[in-house]
N, C-alpha and C positions, 0 to 999 in steps of 0.2 A: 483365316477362316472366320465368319461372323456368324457367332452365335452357334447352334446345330444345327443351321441351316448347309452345310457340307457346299456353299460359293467360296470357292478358294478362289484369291487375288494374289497375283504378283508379290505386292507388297507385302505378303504374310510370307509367303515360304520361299520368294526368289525364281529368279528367271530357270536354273538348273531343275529346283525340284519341281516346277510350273510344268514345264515340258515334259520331265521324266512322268509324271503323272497320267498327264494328256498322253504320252506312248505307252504307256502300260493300259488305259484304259481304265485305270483307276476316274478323272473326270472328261467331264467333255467339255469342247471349248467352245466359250461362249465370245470372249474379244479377243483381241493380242494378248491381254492383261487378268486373263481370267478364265477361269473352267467350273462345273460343278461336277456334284458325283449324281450319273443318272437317277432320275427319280426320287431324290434326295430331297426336292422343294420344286413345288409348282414351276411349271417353265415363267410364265409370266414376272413373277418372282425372282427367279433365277437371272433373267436377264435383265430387270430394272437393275436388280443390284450389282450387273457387271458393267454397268454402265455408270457408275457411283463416281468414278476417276472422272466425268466426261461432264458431269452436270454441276457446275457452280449452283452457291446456297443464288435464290431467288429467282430461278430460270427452268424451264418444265424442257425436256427431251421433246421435239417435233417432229415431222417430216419422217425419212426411211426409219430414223432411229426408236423415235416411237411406234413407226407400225412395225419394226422388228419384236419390241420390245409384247403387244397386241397381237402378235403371231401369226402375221399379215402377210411378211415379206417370202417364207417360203427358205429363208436361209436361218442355218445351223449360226453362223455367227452373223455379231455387228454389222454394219453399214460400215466403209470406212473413211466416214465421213459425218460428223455428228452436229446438226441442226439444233439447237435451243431456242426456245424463245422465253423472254422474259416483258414483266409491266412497263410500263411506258415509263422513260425517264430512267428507266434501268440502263445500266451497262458491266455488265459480270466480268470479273480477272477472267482471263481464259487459262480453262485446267491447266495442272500444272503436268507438265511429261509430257501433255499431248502438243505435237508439231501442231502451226498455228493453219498450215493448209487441211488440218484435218476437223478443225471448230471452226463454226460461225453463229452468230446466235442473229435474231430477227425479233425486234416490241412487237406486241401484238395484245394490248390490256384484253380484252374477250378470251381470247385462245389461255394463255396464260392463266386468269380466272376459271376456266373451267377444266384444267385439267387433273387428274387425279391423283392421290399418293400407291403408288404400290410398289411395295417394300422399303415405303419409306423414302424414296424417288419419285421425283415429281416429274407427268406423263401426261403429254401433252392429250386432249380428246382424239377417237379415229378418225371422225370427222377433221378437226382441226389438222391434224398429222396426215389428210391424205389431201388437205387443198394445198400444205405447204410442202410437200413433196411433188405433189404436180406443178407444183410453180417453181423450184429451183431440183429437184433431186433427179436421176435415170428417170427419163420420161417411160421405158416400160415398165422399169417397176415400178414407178408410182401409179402408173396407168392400172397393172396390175392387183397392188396392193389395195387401190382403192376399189376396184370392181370385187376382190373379195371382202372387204369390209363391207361392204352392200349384200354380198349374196350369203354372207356369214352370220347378217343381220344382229351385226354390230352398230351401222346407223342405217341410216333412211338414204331414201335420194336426195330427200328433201332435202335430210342436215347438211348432206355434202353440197347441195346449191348454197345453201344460207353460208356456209366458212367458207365457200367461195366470193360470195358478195361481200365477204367483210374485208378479204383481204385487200391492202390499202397498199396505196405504190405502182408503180407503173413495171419495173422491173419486171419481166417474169408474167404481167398479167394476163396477156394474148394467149400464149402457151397451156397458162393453168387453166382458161378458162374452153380454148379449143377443147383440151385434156378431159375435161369435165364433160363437156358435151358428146366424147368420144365413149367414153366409161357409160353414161348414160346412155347411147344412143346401143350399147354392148348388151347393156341391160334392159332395156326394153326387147330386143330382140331374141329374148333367151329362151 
């Protein structure tokens, strides 16, 4: 448990009482590795900090995991699959427990730079997190998650053009940028 904040981790009371909890209804689960007790602390909160296992020191949560975390994606838990990005010249251990098909992280100095602390977890921008999930993550949910952080007026179209131009690589870029144009062309017609 951290703090009286009532996020209970794995790590604190064990896979046996993790679960017994989650069936009693005592919390609800936020990752594999974590639950809270309803209304106990801000959701946003809630889930930066069940994601705490997932995010090495110097690297900000991106993509579905940040717009999970911005309350974007529409799901009760995690993504199961956790995108970071970190500064240029960075390169983060990868968490520790988590299988290595379930982390990747992505430099990105800008994105990185502007994303914010909450709960003490560092969170990638909406913007930021809906151009790097259109370019590697479900293309509906990011399709998704991004047309409502526009309509939720969390960012602009604009912003979401501008972290689409920034994004650098070729990987991925046809797709995110098709993506982009698909979300906006969603949005104008609304």
């Amino acid at each position: 448990m951290i703090g009286t904040m009532l996020v209970v981790l794995q790590g604190d009371v064990g896979t046996a009482a993790l679960a017994r909890m989650r069936r009693d209804g005592v919390l609800t689960p936020l990752t594999d590795h974590a639950g809270v007790s309803p209304g106990a602390v801000p959701p946003r909160a809630a889930r930066a900090i069940a994601l705490t296992a997932w995010i090495p020191g110097r690297a900000a949560a991106t993509g579905l995991a940040a717009l999970w975390v911005h309350g974007l994606t529409g799901h009760a838990l995690a993504p199961a699959h956790v995108e970071v990005v970190v500064p240029r010249g960075a390169h983060p251990d990868p968490p520790v427990g988590i299988p290595p098909c379930r982390w990747t992280f992505t430099t990105h100095q800008a994105a990185y730079s502007r994303a914010h602390l909450i709960a003490g977890i560092r969170i990638a921008s909406p913007a930021d997190a809906a151009a790097s999930a259109l370019r590697t993550a479900d293309l509906a949910e990011a399709m998704l998650a991004a047309y409502g952080a526009v309509t939720a007026g969390l960012i602009t179209a604009e912003e979401l053009r501008a972290a689409i131009s920034e994004q650098k690589g070729t990987q991925g870029r046809v797709r995110m940028r098709n993506a982009c144009r698909a979300v906006l062309e969603a949005l104008e017609g609304r």
